[in-house]
C-alpha positions as CSV (number, residue, x, y, z in Angstrom):
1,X,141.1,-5.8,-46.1
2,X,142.2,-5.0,-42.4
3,X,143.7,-1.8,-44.4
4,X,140.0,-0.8,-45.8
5,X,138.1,-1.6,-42.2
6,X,140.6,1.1,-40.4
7,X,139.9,3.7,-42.8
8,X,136.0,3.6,-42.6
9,X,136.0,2.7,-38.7
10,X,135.8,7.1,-38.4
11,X,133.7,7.8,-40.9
12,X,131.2,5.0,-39.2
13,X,132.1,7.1,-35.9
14,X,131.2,10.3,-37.5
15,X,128.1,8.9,-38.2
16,X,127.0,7.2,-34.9
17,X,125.9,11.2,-34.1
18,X,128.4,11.3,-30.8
19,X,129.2,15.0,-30.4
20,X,132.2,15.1,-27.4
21,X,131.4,17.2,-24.0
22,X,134.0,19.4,-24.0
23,X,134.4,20.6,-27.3
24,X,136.3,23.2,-28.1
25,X,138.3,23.0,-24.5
26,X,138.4,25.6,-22.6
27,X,136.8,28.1,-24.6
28,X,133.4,25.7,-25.3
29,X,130.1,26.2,-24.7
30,X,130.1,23.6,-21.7
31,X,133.1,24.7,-20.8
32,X,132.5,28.3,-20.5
33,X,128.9,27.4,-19.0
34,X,130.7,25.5,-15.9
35,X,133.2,28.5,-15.4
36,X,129.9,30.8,-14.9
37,X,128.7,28.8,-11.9
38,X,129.5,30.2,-8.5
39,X,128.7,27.7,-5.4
40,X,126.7,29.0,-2.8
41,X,128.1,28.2,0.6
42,X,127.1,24.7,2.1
43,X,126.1,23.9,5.7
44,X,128.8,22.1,7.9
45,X,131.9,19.7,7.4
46,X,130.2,18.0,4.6
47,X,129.3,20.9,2.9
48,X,132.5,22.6,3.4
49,X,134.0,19.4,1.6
50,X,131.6,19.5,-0.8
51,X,131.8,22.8,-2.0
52,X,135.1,22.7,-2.1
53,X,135.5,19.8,-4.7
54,X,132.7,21.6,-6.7
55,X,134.8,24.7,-7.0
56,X,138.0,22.3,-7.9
57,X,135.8,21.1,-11.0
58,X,134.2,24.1,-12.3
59,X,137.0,26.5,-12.1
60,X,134.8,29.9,-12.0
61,X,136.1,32.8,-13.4
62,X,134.5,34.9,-11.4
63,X,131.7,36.2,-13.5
64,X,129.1,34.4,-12.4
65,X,126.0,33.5,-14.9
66,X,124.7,30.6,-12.3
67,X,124.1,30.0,-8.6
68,X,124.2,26.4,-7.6
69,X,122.5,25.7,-4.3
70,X,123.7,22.3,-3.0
71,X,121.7,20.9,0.4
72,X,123.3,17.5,1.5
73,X,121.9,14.5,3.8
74,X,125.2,12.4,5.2
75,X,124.3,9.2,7.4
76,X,126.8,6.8,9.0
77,X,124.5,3.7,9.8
78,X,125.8,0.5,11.6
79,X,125.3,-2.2,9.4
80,X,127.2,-5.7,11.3
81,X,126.1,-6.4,13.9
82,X,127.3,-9.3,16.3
83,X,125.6,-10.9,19.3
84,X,127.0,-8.9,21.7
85,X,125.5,-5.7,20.1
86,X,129.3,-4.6,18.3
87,X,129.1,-3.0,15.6
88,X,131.6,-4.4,13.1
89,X,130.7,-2.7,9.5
90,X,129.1,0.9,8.9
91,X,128.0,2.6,5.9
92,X,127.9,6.3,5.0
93,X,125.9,7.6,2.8
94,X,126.0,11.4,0.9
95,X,123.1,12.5,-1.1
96,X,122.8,16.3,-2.4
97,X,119.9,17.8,-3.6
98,X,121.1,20.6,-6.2
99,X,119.3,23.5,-8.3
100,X,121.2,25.6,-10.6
101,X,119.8,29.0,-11.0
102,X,120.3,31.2,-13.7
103,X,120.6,34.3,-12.1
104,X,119.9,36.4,-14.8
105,X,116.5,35.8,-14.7
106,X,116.0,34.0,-11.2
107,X,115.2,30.6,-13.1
108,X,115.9,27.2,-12.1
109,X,117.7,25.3,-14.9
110,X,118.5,22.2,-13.0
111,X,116.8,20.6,-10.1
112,X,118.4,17.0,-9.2
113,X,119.9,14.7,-6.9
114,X,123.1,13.0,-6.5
115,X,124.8,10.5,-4.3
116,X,127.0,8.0,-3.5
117,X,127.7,5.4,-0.3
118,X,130.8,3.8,1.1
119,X,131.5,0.3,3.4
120,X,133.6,1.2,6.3
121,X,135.1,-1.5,8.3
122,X,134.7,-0.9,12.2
123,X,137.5,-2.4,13.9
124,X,139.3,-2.3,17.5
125,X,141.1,0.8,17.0
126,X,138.3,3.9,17.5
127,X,140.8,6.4,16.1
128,X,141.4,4.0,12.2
129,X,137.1,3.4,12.5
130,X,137.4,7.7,12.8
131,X,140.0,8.2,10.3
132,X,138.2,5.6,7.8
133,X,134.8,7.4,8.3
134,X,136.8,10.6,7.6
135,X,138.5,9.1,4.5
136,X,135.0,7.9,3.0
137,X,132.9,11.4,3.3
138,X,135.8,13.1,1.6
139,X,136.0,10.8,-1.1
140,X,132.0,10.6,-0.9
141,X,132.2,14.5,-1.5
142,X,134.2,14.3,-4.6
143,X,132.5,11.4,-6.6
144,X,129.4,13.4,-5.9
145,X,130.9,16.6,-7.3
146,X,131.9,14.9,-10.3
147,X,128.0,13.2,-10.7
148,X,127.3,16.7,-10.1
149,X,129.1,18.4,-12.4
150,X,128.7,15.9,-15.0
151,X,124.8,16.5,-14.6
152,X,125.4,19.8,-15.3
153,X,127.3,19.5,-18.0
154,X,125.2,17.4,-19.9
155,X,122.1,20.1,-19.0
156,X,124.3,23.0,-20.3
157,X,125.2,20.9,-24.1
158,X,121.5,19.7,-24.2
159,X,119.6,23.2,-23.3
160,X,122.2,25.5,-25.3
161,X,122.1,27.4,-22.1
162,X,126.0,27.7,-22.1
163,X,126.5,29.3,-25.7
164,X,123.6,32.0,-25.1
């Protein structure tokens, strides 16, 4: 019986209509769509972090069939607060507001937003509070590169915009 339930388990699969992301690897449609996308330059340390973990994911090969145009909001707000007035938690937060443009015909394909926030723990040493904020925007950057680029992805497979 156990025998019989393992052979039908992927013919159930095939049916469920699931089609992966990335099929075909490198030389897929998605695939090929995300390696068209050059990354316009972002404003300041953010951006600079940000653009640089969008470029790590969507390895362009130089001929460019996209634009994205990224424009980030990053705010480190004191959240604990004691009687004294410390501040003893703070939170940043990193939102981007992207449009990918198909440059081909000066179209936007793709207007969202992304973001993400992390806890940082303020403590009596200013430079670990310094490095920690640090730490979170750069891992901030990348989780909203991957949201991102997943968004895009998933806009590329659905439109067909990648195979044309």
């Amino acid at each position: 019986m156990k025998r019989a339930a393992v052979l039908l388990l992927p013919l159930t699969l095939a049916a469920c209509g699931l089609k992966p992301m990335y099929a075909g690897g490198g030389n897929g449609a998605v695939a090929q769509g995300l390696a068209g996308i050059e990354v316009s330059p972002i404003e300041g340390k953010a951006g600079w972090l940000m653009r640089n973990a969008l470029v790590d994911r969507l390895l362009s090969t130089g001929a460019a069939r996209y634009r994205l145009d990224v424009r980030l909001d990053d705010k480190l707000e004191g959240l604990g607060v004691l009687s004294n007035d410390t501040v003893t938690r703070e939170r940043r937060t990193l939102r981007a507001r992207y449009q990918l443009v198909d440059l081909g015909s000066n179209r936007i394909v793709l207007d969202a937003t992304a973001g993400s926030d992390a806890g940082i723990d303020v403590v009596s040493s200013e430079y670990a509070t310094i490095a920690a904020e640090q730490t979170a925007l750069e891992n901030l950057s990348k989780e909203v590169a991957d949201r991102i680029v997943t968004r895009i992805s998933l806009q590329l497979r659905g439109s067909g915009a990648a195979a044309k």
